[in-house]
C-alpha positions as CSV (number, residue, x, y, z in Angstrom):
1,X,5.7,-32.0,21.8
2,X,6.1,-35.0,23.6
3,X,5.0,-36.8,27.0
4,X,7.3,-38.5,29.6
5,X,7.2,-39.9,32.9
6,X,10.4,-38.2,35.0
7,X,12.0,-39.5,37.6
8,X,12.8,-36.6,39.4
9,X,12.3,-33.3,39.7
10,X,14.4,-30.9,42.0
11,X,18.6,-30.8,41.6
12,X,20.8,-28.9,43.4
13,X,21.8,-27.8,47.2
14,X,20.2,-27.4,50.2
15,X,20.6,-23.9,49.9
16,X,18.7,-23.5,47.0
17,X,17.1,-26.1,44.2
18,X,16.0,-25.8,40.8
19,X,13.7,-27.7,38.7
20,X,13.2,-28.0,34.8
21,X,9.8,-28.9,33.9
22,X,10.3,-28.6,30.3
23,X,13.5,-29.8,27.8
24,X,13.9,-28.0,24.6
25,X,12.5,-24.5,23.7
26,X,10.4,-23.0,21.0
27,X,11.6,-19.7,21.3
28,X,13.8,-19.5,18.8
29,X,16.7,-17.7,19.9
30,X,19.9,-18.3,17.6
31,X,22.6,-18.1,20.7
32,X,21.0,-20.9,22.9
33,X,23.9,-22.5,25.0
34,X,20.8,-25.0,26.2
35,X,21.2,-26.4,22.0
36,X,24.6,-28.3,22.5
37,X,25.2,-32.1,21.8
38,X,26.5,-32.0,25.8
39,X,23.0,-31.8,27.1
40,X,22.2,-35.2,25.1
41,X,19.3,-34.2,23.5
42,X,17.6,-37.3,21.8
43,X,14.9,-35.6,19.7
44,X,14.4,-32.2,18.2
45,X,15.3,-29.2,20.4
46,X,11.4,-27.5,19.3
47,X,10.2,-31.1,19.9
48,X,9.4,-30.0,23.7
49,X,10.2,-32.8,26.1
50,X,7.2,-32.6,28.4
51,X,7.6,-33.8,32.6
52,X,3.7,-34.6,32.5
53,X,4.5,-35.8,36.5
54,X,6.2,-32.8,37.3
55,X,3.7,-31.3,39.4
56,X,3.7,-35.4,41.4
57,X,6.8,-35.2,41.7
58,X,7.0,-31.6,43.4
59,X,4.9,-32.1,45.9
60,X,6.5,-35.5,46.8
61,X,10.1,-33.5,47.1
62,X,8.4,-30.2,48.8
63,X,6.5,-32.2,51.4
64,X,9.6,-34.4,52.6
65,X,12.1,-31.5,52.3
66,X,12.9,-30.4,56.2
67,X,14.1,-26.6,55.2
68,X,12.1,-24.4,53.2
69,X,14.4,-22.5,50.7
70,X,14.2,-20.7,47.0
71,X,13.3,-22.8,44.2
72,X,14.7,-22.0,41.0
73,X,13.2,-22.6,37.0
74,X,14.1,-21.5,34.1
75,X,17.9,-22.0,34.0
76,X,17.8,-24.8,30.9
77,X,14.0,-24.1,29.5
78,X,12.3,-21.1,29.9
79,X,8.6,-22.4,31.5
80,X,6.4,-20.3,29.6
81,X,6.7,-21.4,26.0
82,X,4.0,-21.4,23.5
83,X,3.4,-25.3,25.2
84,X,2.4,-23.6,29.2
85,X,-0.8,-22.0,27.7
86,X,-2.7,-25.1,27.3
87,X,-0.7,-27.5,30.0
88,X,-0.4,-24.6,32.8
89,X,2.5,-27.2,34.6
90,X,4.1,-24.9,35.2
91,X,1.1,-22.5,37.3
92,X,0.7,-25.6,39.1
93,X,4.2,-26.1,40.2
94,X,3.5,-22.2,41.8
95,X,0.2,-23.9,43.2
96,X,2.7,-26.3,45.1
97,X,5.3,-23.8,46.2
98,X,3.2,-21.5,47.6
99,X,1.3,-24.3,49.5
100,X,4.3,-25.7,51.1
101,X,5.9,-21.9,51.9
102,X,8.5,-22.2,49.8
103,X,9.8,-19.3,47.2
104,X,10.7,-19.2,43.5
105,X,13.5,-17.8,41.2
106,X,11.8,-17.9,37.9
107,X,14.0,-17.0,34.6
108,X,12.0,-16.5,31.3
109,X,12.1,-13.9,28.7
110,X,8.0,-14.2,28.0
111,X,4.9,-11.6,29.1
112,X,3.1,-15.1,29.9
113,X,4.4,-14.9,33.2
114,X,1.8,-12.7,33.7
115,X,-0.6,-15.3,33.4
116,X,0.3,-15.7,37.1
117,X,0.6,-13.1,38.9
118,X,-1.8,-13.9,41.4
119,X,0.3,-16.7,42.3
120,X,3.3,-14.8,42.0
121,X,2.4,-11.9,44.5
122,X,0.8,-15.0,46.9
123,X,4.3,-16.7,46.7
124,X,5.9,-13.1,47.1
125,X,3.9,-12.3,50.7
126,X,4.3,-15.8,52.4
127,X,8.0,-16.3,51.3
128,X,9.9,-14.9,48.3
129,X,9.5,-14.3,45.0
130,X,12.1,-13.0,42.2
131,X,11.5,-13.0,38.3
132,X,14.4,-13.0,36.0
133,X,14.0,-11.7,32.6
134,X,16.9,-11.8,29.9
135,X,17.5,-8.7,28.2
136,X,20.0,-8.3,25.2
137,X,19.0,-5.7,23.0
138,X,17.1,-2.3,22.9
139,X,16.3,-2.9,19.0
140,X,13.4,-4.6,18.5
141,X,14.0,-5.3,15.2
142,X,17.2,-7.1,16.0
143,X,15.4,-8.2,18.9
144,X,13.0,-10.6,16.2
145,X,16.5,-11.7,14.8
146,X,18.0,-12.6,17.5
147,X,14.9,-14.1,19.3
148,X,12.4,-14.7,16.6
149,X,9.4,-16.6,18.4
150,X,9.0,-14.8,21.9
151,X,7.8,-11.0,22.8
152,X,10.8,-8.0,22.4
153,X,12.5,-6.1,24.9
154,X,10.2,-3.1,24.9
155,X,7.1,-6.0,26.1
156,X,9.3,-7.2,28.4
157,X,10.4,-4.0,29.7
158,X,6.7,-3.5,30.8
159,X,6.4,-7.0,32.5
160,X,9.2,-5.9,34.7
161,X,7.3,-2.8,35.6
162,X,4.2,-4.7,36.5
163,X,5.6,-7.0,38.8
164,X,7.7,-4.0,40.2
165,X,4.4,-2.2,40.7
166,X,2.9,-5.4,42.4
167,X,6.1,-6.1,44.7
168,X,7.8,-8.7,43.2
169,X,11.7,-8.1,42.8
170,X,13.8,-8.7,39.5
171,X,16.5,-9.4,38.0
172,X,17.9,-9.1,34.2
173,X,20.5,-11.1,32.6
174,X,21.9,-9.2,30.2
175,X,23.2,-11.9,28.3
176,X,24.7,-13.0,25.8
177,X,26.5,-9.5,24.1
178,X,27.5,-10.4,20.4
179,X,30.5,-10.0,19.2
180,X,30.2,-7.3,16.0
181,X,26.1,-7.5,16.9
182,X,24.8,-6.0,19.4
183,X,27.8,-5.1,21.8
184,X,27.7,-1.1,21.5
185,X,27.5,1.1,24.2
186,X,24.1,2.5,23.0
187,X,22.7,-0.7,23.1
188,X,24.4,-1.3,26.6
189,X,23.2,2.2,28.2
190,X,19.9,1.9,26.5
191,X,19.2,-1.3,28.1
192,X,20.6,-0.8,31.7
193,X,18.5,2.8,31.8
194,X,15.4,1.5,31.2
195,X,16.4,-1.2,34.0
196,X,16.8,1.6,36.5
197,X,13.2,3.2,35.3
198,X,12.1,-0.3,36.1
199,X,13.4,-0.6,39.2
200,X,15.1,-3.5,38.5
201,X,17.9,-4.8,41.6
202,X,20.8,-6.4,40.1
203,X,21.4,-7.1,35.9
204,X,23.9,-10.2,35.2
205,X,26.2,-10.2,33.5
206,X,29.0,-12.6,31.9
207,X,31.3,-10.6,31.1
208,X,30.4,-8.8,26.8
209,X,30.1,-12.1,24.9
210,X,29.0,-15.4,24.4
211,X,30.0,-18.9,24.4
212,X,29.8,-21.8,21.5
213,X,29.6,-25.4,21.6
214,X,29.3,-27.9,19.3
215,X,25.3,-28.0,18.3
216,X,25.3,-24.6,19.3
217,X,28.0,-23.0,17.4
218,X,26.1,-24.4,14.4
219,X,22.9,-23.0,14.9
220,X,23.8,-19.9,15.4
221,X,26.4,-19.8,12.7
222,X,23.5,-21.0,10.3
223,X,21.7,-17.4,11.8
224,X,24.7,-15.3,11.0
225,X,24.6,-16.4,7.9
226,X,21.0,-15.6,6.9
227,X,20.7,-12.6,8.8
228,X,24.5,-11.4,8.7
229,X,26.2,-12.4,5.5
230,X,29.7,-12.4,6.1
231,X,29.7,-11.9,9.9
232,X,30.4,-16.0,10.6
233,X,33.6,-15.8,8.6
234,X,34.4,-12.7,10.8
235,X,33.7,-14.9,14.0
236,X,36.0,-17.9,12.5
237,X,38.6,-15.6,11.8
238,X,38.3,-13.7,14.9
239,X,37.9,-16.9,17.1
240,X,38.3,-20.2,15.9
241,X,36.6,-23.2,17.4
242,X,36.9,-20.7,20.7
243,X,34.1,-21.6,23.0
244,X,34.5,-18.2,25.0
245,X,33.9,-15.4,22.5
246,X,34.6,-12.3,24.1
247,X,33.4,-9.1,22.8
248,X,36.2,-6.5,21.6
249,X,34.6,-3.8,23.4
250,X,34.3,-6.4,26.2
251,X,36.7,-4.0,28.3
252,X,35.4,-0.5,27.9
253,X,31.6,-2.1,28.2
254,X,32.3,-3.7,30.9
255,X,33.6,-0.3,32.7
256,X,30.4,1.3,31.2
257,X,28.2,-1.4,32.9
258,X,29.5,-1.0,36.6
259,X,29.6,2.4,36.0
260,X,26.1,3.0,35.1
261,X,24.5,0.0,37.7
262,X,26.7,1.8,40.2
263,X,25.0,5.0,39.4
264,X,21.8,3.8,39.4
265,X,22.3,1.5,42.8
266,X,22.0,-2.4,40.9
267,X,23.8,-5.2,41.7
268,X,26.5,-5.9,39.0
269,X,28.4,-8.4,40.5
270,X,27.1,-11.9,39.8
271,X,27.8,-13.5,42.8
272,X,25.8,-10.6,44.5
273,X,22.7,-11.2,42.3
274,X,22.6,-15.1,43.0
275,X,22.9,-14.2,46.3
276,X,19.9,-11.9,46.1
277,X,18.0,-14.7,44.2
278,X,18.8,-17.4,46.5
279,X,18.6,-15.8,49.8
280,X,15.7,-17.6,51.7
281,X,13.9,-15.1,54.3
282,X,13.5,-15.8,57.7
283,X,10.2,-15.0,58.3
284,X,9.2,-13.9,62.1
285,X,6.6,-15.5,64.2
286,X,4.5,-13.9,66.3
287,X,4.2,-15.2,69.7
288,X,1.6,-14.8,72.2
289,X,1.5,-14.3,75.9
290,X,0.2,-18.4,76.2
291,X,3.1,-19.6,74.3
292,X,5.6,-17.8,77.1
């Protein structure tokens, strides 16, 4: 872990911004997209990049920002690795959202969200709140495979039913689906039936497989061959260099998926879920007989 002075913090629209207080993860998983040389990384990806200003440099964008709208993290570096327990930057980012009357998209696939809850149901009651947690298998033994250093599905399964039981919507991204790994319709139903329990309201989804780029294609290819032996000369054969590897099933699970999220009354379509996320309420103010 390191320390660094940024020089910003918020990117994106006026619609809706996101924010990265962290670069590099230490969760472990072996299909990280956030791994490849086209993000530039100059040290270690477990080295963890640290924004030590973040939290300056929020409040410096929140307080000159005219609209309020959503504010998204998580996207490139989920903000509750192992580092968030001693730092808390990002609880007091939260601190600063909910100050200003803004709301937050958070994306993470760790029960340390629950750290801030209180924060998360404040946020939730004076603007919006929605917490995205990646799902991609029902096996938790695959699940410590495929994402070594972080809680499994059935932990994050009950996160999601806490913050349903406090109020605070979510969303899963149900992504990546591996190719000859974890792309079978039992581990599809499995996954988007226990979503429905949980009252989830919309799963993403990319369409049953994953993508590689160079740095990340050699990661994972380095997994496949210590937990898979013989399944990367499968994926060479299969696809190449590709950097879209669609699952064979991709057709018949994807049918299966908008069947069952139909069913069950999720969003499915992506578009629909960012919409969802990114939606900023319009909150209606009382007015009293003086101000007539």
């Amino acid at each position: 872990m390191h320390f660094v002075d940024a020089k910003g913090i918020l990117v994106g629209s006026s619609g809706h911004v996101g924010m990265n207080i962290y670069r590099g993860c230490t969760h472990g998983c072996i299909y990280c997209d956030s791994r490849s040389r086209c993000y530039q990384f100059s040290h270690d990806f477990e080295d963890i990049e640290v924004k030590q200003n973040a939290p300056e440099l929020l409040e410096k964008a929140l307080r000159s920002k005219r609209k309020k709208c959503m504010i998204g993290t998580g996207a490139m570096s989920d903000p509750y690795m192992h580092c968030e327990e001693q730092l808390k930057l990002s609880r007091r980012c939260l601190e600063l959202i909910l100050k200003y009357g803004f709301g937050v998209a958070i994306q993470t696939k760790s029960d340390r969200i629950l750290r801030d809850l209180d924060l998360l149901e404040e946020i939730n009651r004076s603007a919006k709140c929605v917490v995205q947690m990646t799902l991609t298998t029902w096996d938790d033994e695959l699940c410590g495979i495929l994402e070594p250093n972080v809680c499994n599905t059935k932990r994050r399964m009950e996160v999601l039913k806490i913050l349903r039981d406090r109020g605070i919507a979510t969303v899963v991204w149900m992504t990546p689906i591996l190719p000859f790994v974890n792309d079978t319709e039992e581990n599809i139903t499995a996954i988007l039936e226990a979503c429905a329990d949980a009252g989830v309201k919309g799963i993403i989804d990319f369409g049953m497989g994953l993508t590689l780029r160079e740095g990340d294609r050699e990661y994972y290819y380095a997994a496949l061959d210590k937990h898979f032996p013989g399944l990367k000369e499968r994926y060479i054969r299969s696809y190449g260099n590709a950097y879209e590897l669609p699952s064979p099933k991709a057709k018949e699970l994807t049918k299966l998926f908008r069947g069952i999220c139909r069913e069950k009354g999720m969003l499915s379509r992506p578009e629909d879920c960012f919409r969802f996320l990114y939606e900023f309420p319009e909150k209606e103010t009382q007015l009293s007989i003086f101000d007539l």
